[in-house]
Structure formats: C-alpha cells, structure tokens
GUVEX-334017 format. One record per residue: x, y, z of N, C-alpha, C in turn. Coordinates in steps of 0.02 Angstrom, whole numbers, plus 32768, in hexadecimal, padded with zeros to 4 digits. Example, Ala and Ser with C-alpha at 12.3 -4.5 7.8 and 13.67 -1.06 7.14 Angstrom:
2
82947EE4818682677F1F818682947F5B8186/82827F90816282AC7FCB816582858002818A/
This chain:
226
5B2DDD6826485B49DD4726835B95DD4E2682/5BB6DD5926AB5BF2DD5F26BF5C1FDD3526FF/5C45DD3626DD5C66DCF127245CB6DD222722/5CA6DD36275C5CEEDD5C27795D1CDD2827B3/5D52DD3227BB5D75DD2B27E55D78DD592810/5D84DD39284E5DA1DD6F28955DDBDD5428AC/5E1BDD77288C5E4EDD6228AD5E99DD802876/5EB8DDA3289B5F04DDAD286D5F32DD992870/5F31DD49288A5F61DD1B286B5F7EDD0C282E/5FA6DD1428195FC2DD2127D25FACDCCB27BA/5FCEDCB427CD5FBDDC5527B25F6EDC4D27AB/5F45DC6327DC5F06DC5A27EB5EE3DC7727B8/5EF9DC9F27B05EC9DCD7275F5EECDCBC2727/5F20DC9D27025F3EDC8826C65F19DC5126C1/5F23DC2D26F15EEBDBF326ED5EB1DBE226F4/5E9ADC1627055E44DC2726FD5E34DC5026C2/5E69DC6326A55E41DC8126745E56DC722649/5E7DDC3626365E8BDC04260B5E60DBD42613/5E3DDBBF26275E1FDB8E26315DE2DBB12632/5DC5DBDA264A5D77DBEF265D5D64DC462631/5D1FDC2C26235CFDDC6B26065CFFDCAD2653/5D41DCC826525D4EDCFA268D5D37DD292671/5D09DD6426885D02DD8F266A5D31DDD6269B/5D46DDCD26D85D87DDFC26F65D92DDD72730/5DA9DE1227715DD6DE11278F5DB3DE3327DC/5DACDE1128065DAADE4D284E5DE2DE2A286B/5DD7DE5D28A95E04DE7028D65DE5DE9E2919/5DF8DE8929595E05DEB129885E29DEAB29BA/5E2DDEE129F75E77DED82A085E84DE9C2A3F/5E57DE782A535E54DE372A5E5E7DDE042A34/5E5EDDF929F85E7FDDD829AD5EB7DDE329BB/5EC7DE2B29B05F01DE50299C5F4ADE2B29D7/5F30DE242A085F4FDDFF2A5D5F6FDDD82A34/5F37DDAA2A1D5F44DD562A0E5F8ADD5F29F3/5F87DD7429BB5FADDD7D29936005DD9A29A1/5FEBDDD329BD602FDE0D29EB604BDE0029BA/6048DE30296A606EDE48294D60AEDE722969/60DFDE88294B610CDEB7297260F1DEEA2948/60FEDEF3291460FADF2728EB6084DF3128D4/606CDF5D28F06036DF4528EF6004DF5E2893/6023DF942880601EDFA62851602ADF8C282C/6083DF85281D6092DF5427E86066DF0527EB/6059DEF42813603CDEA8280E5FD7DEA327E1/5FD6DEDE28135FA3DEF127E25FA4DEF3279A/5FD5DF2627845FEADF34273B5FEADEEF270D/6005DEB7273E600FDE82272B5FD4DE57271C/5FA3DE6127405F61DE45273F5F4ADE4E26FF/5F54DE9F26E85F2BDEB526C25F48DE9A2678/5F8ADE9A26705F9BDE7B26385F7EDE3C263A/5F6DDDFF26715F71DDD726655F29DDCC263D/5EF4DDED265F5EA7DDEF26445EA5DE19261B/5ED3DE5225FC5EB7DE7225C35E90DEAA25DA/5E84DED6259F5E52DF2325B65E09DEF225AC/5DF6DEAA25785DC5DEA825755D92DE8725BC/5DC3DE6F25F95D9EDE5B26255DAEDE9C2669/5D76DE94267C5D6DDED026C75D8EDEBD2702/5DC4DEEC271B5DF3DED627495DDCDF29277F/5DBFDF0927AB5DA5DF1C27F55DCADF2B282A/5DDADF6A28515E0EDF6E286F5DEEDFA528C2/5E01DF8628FF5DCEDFA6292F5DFBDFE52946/5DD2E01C29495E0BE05129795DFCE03A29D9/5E26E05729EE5E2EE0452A485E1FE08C2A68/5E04E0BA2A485DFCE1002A665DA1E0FE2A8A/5DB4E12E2AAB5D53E11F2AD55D3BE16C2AD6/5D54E1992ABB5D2EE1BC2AAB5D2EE1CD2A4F/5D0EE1E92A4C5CEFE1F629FA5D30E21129EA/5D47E2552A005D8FE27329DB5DCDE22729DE/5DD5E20C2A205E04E1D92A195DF5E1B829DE/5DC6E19529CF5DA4E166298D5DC9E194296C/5DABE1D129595DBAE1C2290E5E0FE1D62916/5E30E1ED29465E7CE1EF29385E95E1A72925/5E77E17A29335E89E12D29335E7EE11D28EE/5E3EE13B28E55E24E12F288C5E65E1492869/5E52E17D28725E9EE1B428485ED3E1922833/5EFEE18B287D5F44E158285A5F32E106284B/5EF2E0EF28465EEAE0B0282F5EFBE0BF27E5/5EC9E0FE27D35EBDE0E9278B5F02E10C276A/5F2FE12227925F77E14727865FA7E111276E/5F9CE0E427AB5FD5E0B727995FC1E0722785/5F7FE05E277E5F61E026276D5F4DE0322709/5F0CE04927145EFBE07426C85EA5E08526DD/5E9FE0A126AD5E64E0C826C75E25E0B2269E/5E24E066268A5DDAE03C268D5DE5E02626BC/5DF3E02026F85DE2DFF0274A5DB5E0132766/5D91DFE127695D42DFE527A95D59DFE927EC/5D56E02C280D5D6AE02C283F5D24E01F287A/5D3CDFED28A55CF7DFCB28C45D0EE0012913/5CC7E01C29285CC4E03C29445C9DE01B2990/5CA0E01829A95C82E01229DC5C3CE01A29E9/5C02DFFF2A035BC0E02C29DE5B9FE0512A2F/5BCDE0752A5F5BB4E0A12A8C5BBBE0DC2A82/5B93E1212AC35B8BE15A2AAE5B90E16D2A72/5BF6E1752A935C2BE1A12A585C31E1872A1D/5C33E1362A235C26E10629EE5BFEE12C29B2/5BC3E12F29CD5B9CE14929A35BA9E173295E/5BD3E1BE29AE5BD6E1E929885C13E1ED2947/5C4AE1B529715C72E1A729315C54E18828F9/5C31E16329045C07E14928C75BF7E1842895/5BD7E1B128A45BCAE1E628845BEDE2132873/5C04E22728805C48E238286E5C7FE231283F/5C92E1D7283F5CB2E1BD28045C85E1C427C9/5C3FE1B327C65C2BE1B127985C12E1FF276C/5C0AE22027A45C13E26A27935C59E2762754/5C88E24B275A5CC8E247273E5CC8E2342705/5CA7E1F827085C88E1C026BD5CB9E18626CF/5CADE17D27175CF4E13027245CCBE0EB272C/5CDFE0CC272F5CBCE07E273B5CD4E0772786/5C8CE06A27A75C7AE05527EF5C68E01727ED/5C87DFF828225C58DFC228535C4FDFB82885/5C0FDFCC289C5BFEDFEB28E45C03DF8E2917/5C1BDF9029435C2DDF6029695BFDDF60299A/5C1ADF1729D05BFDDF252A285BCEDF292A15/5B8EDF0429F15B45DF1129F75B2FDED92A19/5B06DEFF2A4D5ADFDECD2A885A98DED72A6D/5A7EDEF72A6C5A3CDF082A615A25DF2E2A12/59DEDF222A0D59C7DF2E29E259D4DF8429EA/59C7DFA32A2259B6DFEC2A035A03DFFB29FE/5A22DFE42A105A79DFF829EF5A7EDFF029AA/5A5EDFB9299A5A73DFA529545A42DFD92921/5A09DFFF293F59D2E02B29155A05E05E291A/5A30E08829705A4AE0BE29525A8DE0BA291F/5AB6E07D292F5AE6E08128F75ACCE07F28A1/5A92E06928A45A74E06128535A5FE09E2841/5A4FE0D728645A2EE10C28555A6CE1302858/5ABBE11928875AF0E15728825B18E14A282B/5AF9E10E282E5B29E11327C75B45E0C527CE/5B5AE0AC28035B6DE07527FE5B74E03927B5/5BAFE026279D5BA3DFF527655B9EDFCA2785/5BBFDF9D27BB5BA4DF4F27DE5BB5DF712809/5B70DF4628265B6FDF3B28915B62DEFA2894/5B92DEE528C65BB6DEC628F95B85DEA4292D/5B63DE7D29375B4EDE6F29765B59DE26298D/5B74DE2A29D85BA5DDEB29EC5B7BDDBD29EB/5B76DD8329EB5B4EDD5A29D25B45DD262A24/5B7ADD172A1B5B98DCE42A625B94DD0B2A93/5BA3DD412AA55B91DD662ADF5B64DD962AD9/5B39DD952AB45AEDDDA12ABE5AC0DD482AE4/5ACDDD352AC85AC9DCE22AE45AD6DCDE2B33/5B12DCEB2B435B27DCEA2B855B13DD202BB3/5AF6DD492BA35AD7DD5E2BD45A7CDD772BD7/5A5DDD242BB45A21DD402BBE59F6DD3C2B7A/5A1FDD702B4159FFDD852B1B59ECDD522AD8/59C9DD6E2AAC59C2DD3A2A6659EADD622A2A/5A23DD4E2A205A3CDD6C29F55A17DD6429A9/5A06DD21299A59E4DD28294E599ADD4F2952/5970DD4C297C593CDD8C298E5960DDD52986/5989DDDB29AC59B7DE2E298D59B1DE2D292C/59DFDE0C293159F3DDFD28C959AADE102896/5971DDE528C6593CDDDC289C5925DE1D28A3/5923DE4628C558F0DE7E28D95924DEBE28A9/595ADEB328C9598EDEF328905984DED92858/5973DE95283F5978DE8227EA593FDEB127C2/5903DE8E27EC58D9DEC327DD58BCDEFE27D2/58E2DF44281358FADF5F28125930DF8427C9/5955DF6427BB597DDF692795594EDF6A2755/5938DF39274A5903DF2B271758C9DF662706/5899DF7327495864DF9D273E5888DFED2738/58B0E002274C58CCE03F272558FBE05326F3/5939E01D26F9594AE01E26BD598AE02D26B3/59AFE021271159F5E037271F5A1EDFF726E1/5A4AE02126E35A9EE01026B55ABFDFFB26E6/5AC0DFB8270B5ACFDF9A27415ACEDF622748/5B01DF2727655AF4DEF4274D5B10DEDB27AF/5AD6DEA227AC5AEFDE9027FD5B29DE6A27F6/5B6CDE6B280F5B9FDE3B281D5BA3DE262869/5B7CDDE928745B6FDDC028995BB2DDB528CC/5BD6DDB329025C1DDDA229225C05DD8D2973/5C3BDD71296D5C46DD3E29BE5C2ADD0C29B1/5C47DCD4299A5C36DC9929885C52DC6329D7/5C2EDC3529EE5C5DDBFC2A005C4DDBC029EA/5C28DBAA29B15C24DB7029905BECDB8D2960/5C07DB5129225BDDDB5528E35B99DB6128DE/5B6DDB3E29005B2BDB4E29085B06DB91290D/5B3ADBB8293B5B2FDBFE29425B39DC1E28F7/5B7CDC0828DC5B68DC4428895B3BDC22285B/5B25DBEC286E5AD7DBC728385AA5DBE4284B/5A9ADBF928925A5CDC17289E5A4CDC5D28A2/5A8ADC8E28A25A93DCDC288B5A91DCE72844/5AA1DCAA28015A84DCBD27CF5A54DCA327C9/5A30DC8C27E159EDDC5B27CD59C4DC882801/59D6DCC1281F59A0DCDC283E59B2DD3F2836/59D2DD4E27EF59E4DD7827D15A1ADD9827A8/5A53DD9027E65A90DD9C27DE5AA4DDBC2793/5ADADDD527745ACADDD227275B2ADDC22725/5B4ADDC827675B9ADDBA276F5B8CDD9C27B0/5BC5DD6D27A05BD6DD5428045C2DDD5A27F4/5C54DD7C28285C90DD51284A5C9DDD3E287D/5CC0DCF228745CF2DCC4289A5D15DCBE28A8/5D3CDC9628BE5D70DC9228C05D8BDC5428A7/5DC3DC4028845DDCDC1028555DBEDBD6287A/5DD9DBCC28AC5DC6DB8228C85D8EDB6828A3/5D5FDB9C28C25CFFDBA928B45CFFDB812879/5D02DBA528545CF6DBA028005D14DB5527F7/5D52DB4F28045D64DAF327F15D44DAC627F2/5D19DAC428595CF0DA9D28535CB1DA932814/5CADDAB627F25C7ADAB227BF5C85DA6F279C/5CD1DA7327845CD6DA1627625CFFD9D627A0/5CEEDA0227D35D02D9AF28055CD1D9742807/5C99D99127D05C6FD95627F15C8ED90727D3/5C78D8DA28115C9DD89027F55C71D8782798/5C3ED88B27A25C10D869277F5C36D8922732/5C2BD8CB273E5C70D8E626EE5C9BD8C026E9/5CC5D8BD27025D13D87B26F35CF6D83F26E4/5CBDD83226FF5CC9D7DE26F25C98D7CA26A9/5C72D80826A35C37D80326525C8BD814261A/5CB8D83726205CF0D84F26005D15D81325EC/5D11D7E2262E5D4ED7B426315D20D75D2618/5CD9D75726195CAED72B25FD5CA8D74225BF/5CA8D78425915C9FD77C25505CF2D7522529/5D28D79D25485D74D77525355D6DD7322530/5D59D6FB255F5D7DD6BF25665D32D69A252D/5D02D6BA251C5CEFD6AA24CA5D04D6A52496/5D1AD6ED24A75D44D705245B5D88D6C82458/5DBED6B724925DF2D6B8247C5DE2D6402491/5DADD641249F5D85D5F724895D8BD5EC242C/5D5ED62324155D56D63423DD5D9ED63323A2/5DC2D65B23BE5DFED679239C5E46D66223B9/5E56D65F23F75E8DD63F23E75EA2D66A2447/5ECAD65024775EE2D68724A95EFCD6B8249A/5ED3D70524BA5EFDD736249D5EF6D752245E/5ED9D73124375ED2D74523FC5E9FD79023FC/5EA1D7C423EA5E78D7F723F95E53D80823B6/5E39D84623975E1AD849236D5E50D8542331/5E6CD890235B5E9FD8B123315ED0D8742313/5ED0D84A231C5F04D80223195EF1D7CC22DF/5EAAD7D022EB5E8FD7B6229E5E9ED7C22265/
C-alpha cells in the first residue's frame, strides 16, 4: 500500500512527509497552476531533494501527440533526473507513448483513466501505475471502485508488474474505498490525507488518558520527566 501525495507545494510535501508514511510525489499541470512556480524545473529539482531518489516523484507531459510526449519526457528526465514516472495521458497516442517509453526501460504512469478497457490497454502497453480518476469517474455516472476491482483482478490473473494508483479524490471516504476495493497506491492531496486524524473522538481519547496520567503524576509531568 502506498499513500502518495498530489501536489508540489514545497511546505505541503516537508510536512507530509515528515509526518506521514509518503511513499512520493504527483503532479499535473493543473497542480502545477496552483502552485505557478516561476522556475518550473528548478522547483521540481527541489521536490526531488526534498523526497529523496527513495520515494516516486511523478511528473505529467502537456504534448497530445506520441512524438510531443516523449519530447516532454526527454527534457523532463534532462533536467529533472531520470527515475521520474512520467504520467502519460491514457488516449490513442497516449498509448503509443506508453510503449514507447517503456520500449526505453523508463517508469510510466499512464493517467486520465475513465474506463476499464483504457486501463487493460495501458497494462498491456508496459505501464508501472495507472491512474484512474476516482471522483470523476463518480461524477459522471460511473463506479469507480468496480473499475479498480476488475483491473485488480486483471492484474492478478495474468500477472502484470503494475500497480493501480487510485487519483481524484474529493473526500476521505473515496481513498478508503479504492483501497478496500483494490487499489495497491492512492494519491491525494495534503488536505485529504490530514483529515485522517481530524477525527474529534482521537483528541479527546489522547486528552482523557493525559489528564490520568498527570491525576496520577503531577500537571505536565510526562514520561520522559519521571
């Protein structure tokens, strides 16, 4: 299981991955808005020191045909470094960039998955994670954890080197029920993930044992203090 972030906020990733089992990093050029780096490379560069070579830092190209992709791939992995998963888009050309990079031996993550048979051809073009929006599979209709379950299996009965990374979150419930109905990665976005310890009932079991202990021991008194 993997718990990624979606987002290249510099504050937002130090503190998520100080605090949380992060296993990397996405991004797309949406994200990328939020943010409006000036320098878009260097900020990246910056990312990557901040998570290290040992976590996966995800980076989308903006080209729409297959040659554009991979020119986008090219100077990613030029001026970024060349373990980034470049997340591809998962139409036509999509495809064929998919195949292509991996023709190379690069790390993909095939994006934009609406449907199941998108997510069969990116698994068969080499794909390491696909992408399927979660929240807007939702919004228009579809069952996104039915998608997850059917590629899990999928994934399972042949034997792809592929791991689903679950995306488009708009509340917690949604990434409980993409791993609990396959998933093997989800990313969020920071907010997302926080709510995990907002609940009231955590603070107040935290703040009923303390006022035992310091009944017991003295105000304030902590362990380390004994």
């Amino acid at each position: 299981m993997e718990f990624i972030l979606d987002t290249i906020n510099l504050d937002e990733i130090r503190d998520g991955v100080d605090h949380m089992p992060i296993s990397g990093i996405t991004s797309n050029p949406s994200i990328v808005k939020k943010t409006a780096p000036d320098d878009f490379f260097e900020h990246m560069r910056e990312v990557r020191r901040i998570i290290g070579k040992e976590r996966s830092l995800h980076i989308q190209v903006v080209g729409t045909t297959c040659e554009d992709m991979l020119r986008d791939a090219k100077r990613i992995f030029e001026e970024v470094d060349e373990d980034v998963y470049i997340k591809i888009p998962t139409s036509y050309e999509g495809v064929k960039a998919i195949k292509a990079l991996k023709a190379q031996g690069r790390n993909v993550t095939a994006t934009a998955i609406y449907t199941v048979m998108q997510a069969y051809m990116a698994l068969e073009a080499g794909a390491d994670y696909i992408a399927p929006y979660v929240n807007r599979i939702a919004n228009i209709g579809g069952d996104p954890y039915d998608l997850i379950d059917k590629v899990e299996s999928r994934i399972a009965m042949d034997g792809y080197d592929c791991k689903i990374l679950a995306a488009s979150f708009h509340a917690l419930g949604q990434v409980e029920e993409s791993l609990a109905a396959g998933a093997q990665a989800i990313t969020a976005p920071y907010g997302v993930l926080k709510t995990i310890f907002g609940n009231i009932n955590i603070s107040q079991a935290i703040k009923d044992f303390n006022n035992d202990w310091y009944d017991l021991y003295g105000d304030n008194k902590k362990v380390s203090d004994l």
